[in-house]
N, CA, C and O atoms as a GROMACS GRO file, in nm:
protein
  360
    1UNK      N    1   7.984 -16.262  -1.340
    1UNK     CA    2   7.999 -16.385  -1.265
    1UNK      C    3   7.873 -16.468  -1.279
    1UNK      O    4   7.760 -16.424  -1.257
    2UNK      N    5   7.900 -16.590  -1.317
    2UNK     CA    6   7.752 -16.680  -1.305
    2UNK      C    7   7.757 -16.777  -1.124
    2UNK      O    8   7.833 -16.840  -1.050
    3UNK      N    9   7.662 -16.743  -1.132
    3UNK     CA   10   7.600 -16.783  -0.967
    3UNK      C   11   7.501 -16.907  -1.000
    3UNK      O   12   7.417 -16.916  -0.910
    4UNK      N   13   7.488 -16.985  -1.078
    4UNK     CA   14   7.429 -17.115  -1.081
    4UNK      C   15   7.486 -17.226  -0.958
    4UNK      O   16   7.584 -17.185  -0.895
    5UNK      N   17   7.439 -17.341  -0.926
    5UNK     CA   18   7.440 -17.409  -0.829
    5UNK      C   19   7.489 -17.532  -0.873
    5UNK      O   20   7.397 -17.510  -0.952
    6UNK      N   21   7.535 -17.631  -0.901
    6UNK     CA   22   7.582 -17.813  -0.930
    6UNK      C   23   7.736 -17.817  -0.902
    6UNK      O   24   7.820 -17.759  -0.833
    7UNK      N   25   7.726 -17.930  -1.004
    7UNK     CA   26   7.864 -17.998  -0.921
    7UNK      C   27   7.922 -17.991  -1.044
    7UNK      O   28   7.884 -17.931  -1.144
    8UNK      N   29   8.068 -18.094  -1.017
    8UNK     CA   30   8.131 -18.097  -1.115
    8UNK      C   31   8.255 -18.164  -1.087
    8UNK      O   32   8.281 -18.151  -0.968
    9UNK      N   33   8.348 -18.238  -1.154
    9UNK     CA   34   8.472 -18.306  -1.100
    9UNK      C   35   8.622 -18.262  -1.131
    9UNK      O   36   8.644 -18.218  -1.244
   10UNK      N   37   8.706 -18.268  -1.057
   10UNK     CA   38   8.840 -18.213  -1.096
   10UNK      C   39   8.889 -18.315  -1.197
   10UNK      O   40   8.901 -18.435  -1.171
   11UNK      N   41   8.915 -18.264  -1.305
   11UNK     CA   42   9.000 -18.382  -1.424
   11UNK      C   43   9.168 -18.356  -1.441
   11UNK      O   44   9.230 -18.406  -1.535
   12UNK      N   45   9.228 -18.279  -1.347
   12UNK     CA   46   9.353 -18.263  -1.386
   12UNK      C   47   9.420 -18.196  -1.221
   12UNK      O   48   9.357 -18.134  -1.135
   13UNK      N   49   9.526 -18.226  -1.220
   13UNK     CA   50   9.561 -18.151  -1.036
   13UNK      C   51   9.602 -18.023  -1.043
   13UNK      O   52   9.605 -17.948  -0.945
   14UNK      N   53   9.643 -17.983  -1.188
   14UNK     CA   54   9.638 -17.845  -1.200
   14UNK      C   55   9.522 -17.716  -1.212
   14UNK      O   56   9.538 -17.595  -1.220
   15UNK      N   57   9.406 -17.794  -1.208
   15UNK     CA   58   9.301 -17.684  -1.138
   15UNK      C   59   9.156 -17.712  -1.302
   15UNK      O   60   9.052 -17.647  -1.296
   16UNK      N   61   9.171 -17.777  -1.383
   16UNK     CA   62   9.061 -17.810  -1.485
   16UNK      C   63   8.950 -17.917  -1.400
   16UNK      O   64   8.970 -18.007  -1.319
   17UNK      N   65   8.848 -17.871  -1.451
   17UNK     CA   66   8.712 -17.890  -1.394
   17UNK      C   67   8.654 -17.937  -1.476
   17UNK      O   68   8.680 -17.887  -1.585
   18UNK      N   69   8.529 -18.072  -1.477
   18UNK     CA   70   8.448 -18.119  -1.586
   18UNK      C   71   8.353 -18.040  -1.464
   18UNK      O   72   8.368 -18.040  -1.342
   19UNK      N   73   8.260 -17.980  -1.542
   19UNK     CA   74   8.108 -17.960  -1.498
   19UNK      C   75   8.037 -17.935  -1.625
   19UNK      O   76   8.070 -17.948  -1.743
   20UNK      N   77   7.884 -17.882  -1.543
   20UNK     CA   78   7.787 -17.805  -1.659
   20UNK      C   79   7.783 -17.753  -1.708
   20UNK      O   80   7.795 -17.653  -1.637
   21UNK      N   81   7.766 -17.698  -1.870
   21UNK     CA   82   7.747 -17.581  -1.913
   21UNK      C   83   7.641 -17.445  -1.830
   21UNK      O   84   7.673 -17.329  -1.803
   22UNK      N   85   7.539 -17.499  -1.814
   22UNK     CA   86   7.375 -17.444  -1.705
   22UNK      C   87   7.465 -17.406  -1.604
   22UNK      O   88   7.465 -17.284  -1.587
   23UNK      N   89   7.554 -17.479  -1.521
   23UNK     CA   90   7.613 -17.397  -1.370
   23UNK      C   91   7.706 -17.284  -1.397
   23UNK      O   92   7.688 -17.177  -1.340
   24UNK      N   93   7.839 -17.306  -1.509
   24UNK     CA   94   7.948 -17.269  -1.516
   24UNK      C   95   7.939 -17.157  -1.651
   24UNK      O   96   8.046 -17.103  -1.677
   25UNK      N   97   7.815 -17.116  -1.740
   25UNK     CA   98   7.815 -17.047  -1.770
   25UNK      C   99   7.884 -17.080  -1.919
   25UNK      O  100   7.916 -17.198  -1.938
   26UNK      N  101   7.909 -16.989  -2.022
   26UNK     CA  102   7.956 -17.016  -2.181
   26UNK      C  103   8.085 -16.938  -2.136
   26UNK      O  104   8.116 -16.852  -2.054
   27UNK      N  105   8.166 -17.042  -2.272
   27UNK     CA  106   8.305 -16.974  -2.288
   27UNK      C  107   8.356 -16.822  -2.263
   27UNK      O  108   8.331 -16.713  -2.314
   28UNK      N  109   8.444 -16.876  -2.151
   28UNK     CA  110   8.479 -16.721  -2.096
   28UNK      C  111   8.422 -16.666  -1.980
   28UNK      O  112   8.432 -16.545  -1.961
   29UNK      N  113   8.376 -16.722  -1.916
   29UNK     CA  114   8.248 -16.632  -1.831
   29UNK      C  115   8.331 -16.655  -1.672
   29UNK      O  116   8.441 -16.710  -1.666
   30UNK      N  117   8.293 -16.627  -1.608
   30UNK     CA  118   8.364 -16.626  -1.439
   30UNK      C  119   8.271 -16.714  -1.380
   30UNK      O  120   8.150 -16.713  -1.398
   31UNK      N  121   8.334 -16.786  -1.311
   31UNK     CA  122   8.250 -16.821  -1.197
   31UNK      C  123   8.275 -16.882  -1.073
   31UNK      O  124   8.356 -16.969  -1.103
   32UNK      N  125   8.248 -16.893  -0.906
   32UNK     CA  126   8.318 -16.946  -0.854
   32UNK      C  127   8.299 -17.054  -0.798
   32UNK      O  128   8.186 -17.099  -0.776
   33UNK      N  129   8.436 -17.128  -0.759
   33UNK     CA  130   8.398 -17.271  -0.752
   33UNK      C  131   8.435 -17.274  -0.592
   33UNK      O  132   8.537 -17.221  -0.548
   34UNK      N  133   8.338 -17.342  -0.511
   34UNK     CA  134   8.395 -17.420  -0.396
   34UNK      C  135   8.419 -17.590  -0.367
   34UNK      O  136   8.341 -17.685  -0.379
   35UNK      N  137   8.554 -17.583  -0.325
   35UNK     CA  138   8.625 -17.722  -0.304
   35UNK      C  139   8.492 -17.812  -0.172
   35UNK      O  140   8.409 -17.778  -0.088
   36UNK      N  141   8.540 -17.916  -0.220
   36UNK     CA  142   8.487 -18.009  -0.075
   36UNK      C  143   8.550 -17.959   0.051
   36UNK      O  144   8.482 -17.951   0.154
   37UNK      N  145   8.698 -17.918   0.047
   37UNK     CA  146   8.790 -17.853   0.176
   37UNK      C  147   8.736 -17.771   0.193
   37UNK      O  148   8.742 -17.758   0.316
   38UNK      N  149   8.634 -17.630   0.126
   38UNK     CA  150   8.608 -17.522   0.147
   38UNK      C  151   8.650 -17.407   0.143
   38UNK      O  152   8.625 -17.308   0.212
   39UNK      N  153   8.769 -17.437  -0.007
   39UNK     CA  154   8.838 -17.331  -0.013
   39UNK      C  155   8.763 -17.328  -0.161
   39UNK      O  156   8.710 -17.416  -0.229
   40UNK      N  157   8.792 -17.126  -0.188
   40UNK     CA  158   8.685 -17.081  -0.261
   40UNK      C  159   8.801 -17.082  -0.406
   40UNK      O  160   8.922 -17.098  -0.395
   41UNK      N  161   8.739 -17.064  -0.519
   41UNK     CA  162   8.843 -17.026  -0.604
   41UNK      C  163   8.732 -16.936  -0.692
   41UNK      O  164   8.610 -16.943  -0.679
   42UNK      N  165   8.827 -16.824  -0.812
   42UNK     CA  166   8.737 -16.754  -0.909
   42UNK      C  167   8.814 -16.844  -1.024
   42UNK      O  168   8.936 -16.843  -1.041
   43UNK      N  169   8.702 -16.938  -1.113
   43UNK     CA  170   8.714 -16.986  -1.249
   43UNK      C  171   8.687 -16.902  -1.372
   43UNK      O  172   8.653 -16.784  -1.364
   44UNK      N  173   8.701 -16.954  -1.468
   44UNK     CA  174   8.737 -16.894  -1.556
   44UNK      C  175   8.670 -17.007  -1.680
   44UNK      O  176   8.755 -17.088  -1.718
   45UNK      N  177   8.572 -17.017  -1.725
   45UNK     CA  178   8.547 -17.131  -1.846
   45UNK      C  179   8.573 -17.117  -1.954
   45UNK      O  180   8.519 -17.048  -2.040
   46UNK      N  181   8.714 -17.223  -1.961
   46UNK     CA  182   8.758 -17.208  -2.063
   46UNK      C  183   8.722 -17.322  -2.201
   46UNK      O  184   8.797 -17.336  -2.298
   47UNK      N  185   8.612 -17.381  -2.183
   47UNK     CA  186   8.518 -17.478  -2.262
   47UNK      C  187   8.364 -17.508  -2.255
   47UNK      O  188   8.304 -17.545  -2.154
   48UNK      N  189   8.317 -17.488  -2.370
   48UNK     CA  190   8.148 -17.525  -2.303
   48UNK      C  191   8.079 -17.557  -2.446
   48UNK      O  192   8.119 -17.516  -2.555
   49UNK      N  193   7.995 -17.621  -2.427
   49UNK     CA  194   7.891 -17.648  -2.533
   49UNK      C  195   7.729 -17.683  -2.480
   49UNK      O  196   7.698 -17.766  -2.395
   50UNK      N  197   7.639 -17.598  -2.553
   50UNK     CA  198   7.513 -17.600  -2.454
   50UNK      C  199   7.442 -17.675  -2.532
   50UNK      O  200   7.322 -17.684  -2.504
   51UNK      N  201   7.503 -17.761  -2.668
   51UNK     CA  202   7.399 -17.892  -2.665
   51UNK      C  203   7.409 -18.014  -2.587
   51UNK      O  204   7.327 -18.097  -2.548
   52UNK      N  205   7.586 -17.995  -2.571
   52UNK     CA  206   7.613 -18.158  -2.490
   52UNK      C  207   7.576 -18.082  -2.254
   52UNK      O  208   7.583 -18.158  -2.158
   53UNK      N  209   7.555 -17.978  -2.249
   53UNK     CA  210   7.520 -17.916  -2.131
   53UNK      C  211   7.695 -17.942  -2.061
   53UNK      O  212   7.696 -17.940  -1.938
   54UNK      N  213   7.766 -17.953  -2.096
   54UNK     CA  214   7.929 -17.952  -2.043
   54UNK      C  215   7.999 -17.856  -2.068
   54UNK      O  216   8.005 -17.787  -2.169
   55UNK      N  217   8.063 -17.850  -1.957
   55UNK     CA  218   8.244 -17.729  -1.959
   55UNK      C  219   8.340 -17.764  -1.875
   55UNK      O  220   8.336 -17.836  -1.775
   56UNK      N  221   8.420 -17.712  -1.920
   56UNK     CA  222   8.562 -17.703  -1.864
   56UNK      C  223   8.572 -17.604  -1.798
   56UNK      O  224   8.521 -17.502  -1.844
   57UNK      N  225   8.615 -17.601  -1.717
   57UNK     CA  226   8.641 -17.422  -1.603
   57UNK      C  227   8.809 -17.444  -1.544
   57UNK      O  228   8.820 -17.544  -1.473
   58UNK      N  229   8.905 -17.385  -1.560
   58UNK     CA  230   9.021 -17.358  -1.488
   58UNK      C  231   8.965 -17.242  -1.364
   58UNK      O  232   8.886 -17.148  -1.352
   59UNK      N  233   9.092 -17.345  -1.267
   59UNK     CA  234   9.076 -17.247  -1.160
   59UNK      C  235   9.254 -17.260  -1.124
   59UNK      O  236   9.320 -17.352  -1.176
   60UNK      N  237   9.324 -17.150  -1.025
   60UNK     CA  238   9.454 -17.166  -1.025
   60UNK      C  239   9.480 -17.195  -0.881
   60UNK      O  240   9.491 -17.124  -0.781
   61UNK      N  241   9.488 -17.337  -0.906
   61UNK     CA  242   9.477 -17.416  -0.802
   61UNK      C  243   9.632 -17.574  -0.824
   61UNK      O  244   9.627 -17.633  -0.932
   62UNK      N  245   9.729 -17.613  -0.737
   62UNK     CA  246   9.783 -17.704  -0.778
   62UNK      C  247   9.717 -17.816  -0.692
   62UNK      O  248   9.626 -17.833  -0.612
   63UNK      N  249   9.822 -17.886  -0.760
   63UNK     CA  250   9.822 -18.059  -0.632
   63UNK      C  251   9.658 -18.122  -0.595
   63UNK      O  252   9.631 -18.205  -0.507
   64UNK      N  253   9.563 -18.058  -0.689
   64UNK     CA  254   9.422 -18.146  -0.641
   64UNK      C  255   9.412 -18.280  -0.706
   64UNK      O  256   9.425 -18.317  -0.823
   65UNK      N  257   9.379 -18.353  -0.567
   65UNK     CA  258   9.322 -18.474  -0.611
   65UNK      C  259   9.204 -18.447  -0.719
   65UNK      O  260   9.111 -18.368  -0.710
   66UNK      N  261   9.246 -18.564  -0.857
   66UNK     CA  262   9.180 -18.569  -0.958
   66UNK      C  263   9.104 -18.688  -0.979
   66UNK      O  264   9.123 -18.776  -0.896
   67UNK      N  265   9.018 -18.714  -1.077
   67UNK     CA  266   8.920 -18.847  -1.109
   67UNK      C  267   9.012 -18.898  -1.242
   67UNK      O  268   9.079 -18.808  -1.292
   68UNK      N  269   9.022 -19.027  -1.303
   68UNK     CA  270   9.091 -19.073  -1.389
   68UNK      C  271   8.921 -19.077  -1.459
   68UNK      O  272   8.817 -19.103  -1.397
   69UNK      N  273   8.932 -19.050  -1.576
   69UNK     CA  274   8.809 -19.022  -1.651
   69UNK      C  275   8.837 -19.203  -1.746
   69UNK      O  276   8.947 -19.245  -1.782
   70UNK      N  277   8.730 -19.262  -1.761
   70UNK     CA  278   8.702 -19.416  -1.818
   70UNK      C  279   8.700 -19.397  -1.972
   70UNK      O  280   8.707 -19.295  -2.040
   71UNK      N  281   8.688 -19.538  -2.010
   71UNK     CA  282   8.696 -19.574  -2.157
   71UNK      C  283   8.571 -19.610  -2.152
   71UNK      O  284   8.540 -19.670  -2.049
   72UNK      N  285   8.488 -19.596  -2.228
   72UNK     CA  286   8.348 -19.626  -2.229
   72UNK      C  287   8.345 -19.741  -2.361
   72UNK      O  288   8.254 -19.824  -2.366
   73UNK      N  289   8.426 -19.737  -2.439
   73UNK     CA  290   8.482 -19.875  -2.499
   73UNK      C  291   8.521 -19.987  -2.400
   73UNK      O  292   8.516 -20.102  -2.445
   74UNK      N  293   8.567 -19.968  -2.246
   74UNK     CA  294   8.605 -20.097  -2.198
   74UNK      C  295   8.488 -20.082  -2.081
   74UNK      O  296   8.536 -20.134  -1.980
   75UNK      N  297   8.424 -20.058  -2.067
   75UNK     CA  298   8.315 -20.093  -1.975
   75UNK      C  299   8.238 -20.184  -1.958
   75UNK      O  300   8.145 -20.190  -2.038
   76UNK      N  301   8.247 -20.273  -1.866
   76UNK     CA  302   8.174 -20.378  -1.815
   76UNK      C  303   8.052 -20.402  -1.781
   76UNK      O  304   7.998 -20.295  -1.752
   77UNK      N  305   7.961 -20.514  -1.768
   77UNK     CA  306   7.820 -20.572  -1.742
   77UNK      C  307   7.839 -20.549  -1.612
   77UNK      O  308   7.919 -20.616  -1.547
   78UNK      N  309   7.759 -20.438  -1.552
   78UNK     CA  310   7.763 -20.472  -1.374
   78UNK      C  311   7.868 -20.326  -1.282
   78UNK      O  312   7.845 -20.281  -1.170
   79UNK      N  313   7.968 -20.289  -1.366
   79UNK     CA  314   8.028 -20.173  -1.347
   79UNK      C  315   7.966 -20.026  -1.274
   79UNK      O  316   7.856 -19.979  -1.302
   80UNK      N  317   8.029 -19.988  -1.209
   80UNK     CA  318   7.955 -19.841  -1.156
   80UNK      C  319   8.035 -19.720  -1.289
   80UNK      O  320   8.147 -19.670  -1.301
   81UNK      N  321   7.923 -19.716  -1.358
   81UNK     CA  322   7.912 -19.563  -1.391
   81UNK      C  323   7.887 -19.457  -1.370
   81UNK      O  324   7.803 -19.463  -1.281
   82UNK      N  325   7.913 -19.305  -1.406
   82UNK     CA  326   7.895 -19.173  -1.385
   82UNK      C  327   7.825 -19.096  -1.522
   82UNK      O  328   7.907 -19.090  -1.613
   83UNK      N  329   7.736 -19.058  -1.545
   83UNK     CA  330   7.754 -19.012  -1.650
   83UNK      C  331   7.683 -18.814  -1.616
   83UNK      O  332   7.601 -18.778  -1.532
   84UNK      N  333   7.756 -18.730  -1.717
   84UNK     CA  334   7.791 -18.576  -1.712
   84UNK      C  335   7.703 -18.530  -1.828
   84UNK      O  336   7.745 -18.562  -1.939
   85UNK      N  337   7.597 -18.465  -1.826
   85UNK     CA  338   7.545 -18.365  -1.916
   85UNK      C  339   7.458 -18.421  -1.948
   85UNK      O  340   7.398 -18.504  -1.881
   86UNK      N  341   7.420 -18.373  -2.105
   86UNK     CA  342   7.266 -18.394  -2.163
   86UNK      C  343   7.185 -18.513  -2.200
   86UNK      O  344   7.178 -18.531  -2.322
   87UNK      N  345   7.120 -18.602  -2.123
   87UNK     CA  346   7.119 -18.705  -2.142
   87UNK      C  347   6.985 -18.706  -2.272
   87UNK      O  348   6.955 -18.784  -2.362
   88UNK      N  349   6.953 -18.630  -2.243
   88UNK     CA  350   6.877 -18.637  -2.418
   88UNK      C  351   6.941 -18.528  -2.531
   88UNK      O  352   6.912 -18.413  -2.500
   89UNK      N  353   6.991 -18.535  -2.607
   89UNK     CA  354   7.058 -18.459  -2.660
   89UNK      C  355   6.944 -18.483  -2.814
   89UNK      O  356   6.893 -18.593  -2.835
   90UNK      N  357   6.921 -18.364  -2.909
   90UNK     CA  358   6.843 -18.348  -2.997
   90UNK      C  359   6.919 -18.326  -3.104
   90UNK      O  360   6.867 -18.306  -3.213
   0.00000   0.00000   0.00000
């Protein structure tokens, strides 16, 4: 189980997770996630790459409110952005 600490956003209501690679550990690895509600789940990462510092983690979870992920092709002067992972990448 990886026990690292951050965040991360729900991208789908069926239980897929954008987070860190650093929190959530490399492909395959366990780890658990707690909701804002405070319900616990055991994930499962099923994506990661430790140059861009991102993963994917399933957890088996339905019906969660999700984030609609942007076009960074249509982004605007003045817009609120988010941005996820390695911001210096080598």
């Amino acid at each position: 189980m990886n026990f690292g600490l951050g965040t991360g956003v729900i991208i789908t209501s069926d239980g897929y997770i954008l987070s860190n690679e650093h929190v959530t550990g490399s492909k395959y690895s366990k780890c658990y996630v707690t909701l804002e509600n405070g319900n616990n789940y055991e994930g499962t990462v099923m994506w990661s790459d430790q140059d861009l510092d991102l993963s994917i983690t399933k957890i088996n979870a339905k019906n969660l409110e999700y984030i609609n992920l942007g076009d960074s092709d249509n982004i605007k002067v003045g817009e609120n952005v988010y941005a996820i992972g390695n911001p210096i990448r080598i």
